[in-house]
N, C-alpha and C positions, 0 to 999 in steps of 0.2 A: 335625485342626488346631483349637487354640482358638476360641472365637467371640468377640470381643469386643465391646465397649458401651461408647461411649462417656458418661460422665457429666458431663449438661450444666451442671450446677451447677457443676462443680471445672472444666473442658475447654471451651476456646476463649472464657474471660472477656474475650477484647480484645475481642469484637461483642456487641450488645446479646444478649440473653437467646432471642427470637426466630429472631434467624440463626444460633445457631448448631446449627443442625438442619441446614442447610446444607452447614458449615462441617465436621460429622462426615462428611457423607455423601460430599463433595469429598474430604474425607481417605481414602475406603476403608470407616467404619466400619458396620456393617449393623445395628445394635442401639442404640437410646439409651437410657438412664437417669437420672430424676432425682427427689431429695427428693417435692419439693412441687410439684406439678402445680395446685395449686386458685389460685393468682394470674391464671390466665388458662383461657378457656373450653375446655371438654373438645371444640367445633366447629376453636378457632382450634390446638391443640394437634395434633387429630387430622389437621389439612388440611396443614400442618407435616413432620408425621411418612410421610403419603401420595406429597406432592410432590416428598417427597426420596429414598423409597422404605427409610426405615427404623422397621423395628420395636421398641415400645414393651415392654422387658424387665421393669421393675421401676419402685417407686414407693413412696412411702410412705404409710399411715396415715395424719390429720391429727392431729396432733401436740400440738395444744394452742395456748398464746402462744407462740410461739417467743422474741419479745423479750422475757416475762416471764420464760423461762429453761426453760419446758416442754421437756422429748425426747421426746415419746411419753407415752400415759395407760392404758397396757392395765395395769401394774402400783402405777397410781396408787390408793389408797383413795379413795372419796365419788365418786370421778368415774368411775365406773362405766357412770354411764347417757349420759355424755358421750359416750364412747367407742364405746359400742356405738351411739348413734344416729351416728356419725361414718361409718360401715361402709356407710350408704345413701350419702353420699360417693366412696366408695372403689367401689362397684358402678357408681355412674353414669361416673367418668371410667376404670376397670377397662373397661366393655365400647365407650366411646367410642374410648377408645386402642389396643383390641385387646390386653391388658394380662393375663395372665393369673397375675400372680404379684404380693403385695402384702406391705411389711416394717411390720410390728405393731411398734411401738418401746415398748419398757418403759416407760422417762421417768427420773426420777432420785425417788431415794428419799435427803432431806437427812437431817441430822444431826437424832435426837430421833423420828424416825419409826418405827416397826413394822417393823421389815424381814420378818417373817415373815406379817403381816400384807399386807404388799405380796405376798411370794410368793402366798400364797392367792388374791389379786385377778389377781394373771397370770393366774395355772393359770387360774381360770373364765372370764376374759377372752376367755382362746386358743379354750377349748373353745367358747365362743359362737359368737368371732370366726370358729374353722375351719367350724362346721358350716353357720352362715349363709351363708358366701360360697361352699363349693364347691356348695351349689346354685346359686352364679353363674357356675362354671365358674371362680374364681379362688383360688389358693394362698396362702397365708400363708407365711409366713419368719419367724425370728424371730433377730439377730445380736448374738453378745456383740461389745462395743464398751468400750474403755478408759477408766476414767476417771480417769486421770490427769493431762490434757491437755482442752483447750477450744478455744472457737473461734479459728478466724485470725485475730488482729491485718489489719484493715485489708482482708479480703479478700473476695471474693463472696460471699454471701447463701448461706447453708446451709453454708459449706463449715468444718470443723472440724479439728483434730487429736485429739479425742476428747471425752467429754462428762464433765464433772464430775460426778459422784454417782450417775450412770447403772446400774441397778438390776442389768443381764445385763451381765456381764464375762470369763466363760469359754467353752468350750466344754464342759467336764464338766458345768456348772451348764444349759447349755442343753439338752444330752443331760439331766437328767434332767428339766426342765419338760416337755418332749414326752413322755418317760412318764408322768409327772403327768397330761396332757391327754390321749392316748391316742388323739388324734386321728389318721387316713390323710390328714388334708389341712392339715397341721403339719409344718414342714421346718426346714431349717438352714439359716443363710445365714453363710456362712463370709469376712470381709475379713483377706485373711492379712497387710495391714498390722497390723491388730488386734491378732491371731495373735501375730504376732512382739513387740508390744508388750507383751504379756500373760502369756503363755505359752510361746513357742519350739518347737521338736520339728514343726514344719512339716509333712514328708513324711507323719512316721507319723501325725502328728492329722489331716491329709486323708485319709489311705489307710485310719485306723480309719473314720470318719466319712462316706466319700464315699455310700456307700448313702441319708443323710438329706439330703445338701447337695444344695439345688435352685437355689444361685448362689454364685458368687465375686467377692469383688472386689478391687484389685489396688493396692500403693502403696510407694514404697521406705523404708524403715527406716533411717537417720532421717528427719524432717521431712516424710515425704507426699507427695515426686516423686517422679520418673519413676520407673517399675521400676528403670530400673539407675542409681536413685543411692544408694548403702546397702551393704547387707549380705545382701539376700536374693536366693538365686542363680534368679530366677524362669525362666530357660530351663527348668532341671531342672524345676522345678514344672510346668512347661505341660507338658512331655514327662511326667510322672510321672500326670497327669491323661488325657492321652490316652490312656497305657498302662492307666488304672483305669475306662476307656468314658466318662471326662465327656461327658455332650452338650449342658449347660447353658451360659449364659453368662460371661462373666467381666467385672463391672465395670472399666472405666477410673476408677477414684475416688485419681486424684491431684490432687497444688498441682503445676503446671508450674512449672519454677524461674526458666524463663523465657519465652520465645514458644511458645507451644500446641506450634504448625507443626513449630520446629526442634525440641522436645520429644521429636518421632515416631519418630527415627529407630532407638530399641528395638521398635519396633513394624515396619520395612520387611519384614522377614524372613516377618509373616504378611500383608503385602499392605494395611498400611496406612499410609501417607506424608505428606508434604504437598506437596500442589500448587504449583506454582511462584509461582502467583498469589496466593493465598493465604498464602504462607510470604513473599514479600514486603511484606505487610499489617504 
């Protein structure tokens, strides 16, 4: 059976940012994930995650300005040494949150820039990035992501429909930066909202691919809700993963279209719902 994670950036926005660690774990979910963990202390994050009895899946690199328009700096030129001193970052709230898997974000490569030049700063980024941190016991990811689409008009901090200019777009393109890097602690991180926005062919790009993917994450086609609002027939998908041994996780990374709570109810079938109390909120 799938495992899922809740993601707290996009999931349960009606309570402050804080509760809703809470509010996943009331619902069923055993897993949380989120962006940017560094706005609050890797003590008050972890006490959070303990009290509620869920486990810290995934997290991001720090990113750069985010309001300046950064996505990640690993495929950025000159900001090299940014990046790589950001990594003692990523080890400190990685071993506070029990956190053993980390997503390396490209960033965006604008108009007039080097794009092959960019390539060559990933490739040795990763290879830095991977080597450094599996001496900390933590994984790298690395997820193509669309840029055709940007962030949510009006909506919670971090949460997007895809990044403008953003450097990794494919899965072929990401299949071969990991040969590039040649790294064993360099993985895929597959968002088959992404997926579907991008590319199409669903089954068989998981089913080529599953051996690299060290996480999933999940969103309906169009507009970023629920699983079943869209086109993407994600039962099949969760059955087609269990049939291929996943035992990783599966982000929750949607826009509710409307109350978190009553959102759930794609979700009752693997045991995750909302509380009576809670869906009255």
């Amino acid at each position: 059976m799938p495992k899922f994670a809740a993601n707290l950036h996009y999931l349960f926005s009606e309570v402050p940012f804080l509760e809703r660690f809470e509010a996943a774990a009331r619902a069923g979910f055993k897993g949380a994930e989120f962006q940017v963990p560094y706005e609050h202390s890797p003590a008050e994050l972890a006490a959070r995650l303990k009290a509620h009895g869920l486990r810290m899946v995934l997290f991001d690199a720090p990113m750069g300005d985010w309001d300046a328009g950064d996505r990640g700096l690993a495929a950025v030129p000159g900001r090299e040494k940014e990046f790589r001193d950001s990594l003692v970052r990523v080890v400190e709230y990685g071993h506070a949150l029990g956190c053993d898997t980390v997503h390396t974000m490209a960033g965006v490569v604008g108009p007039g820039l080097d794009y092959q030049a960019a390539e060559r700063t990933y490739v040795e980024n990763l290879r830095y990035a991977a080597g450094f941190l599996e001496k900390q016991g933590i994984a790298v990811v690395i997820e193509p992501i669309n840029k055709k689409m940007g962030l949510v008009k009006n909506g919670p901090s971090y949460t997007t429909q895809g990044m403008h200019g953003y450097f990794l777009n494919h899965t072929e393109h990401a299949r071969r930066i990991l040969e590039q890097v040649g790294s064993r602690n360099l993985y895929l991180h597959l968002d088959v909202y992404h997926m579907q926005m991008l590319e199409g062919h669903l089954a068989e790009t998981i089913e080529a691919n599953i051996g690299l993917t060290r996480h999933f994450q999940i969103a309906g086609v169009p507009g970023r809700h629920e699983p079943t609002v869209g086109e993407i027939n994600y039962p099949y998908l969760f059955d087609l993963l269990d049939s291929l041994g996943y035992q990783g996780w599966i982000g929750c990374e949607y826009r509710p279209k409307g109350n978190t709570w009553e959102g759930l109810d794609w979700a009752a079938r693997y045991g995750i719902r909302a509380p009576e109390a809670l869906s009255a909120k």
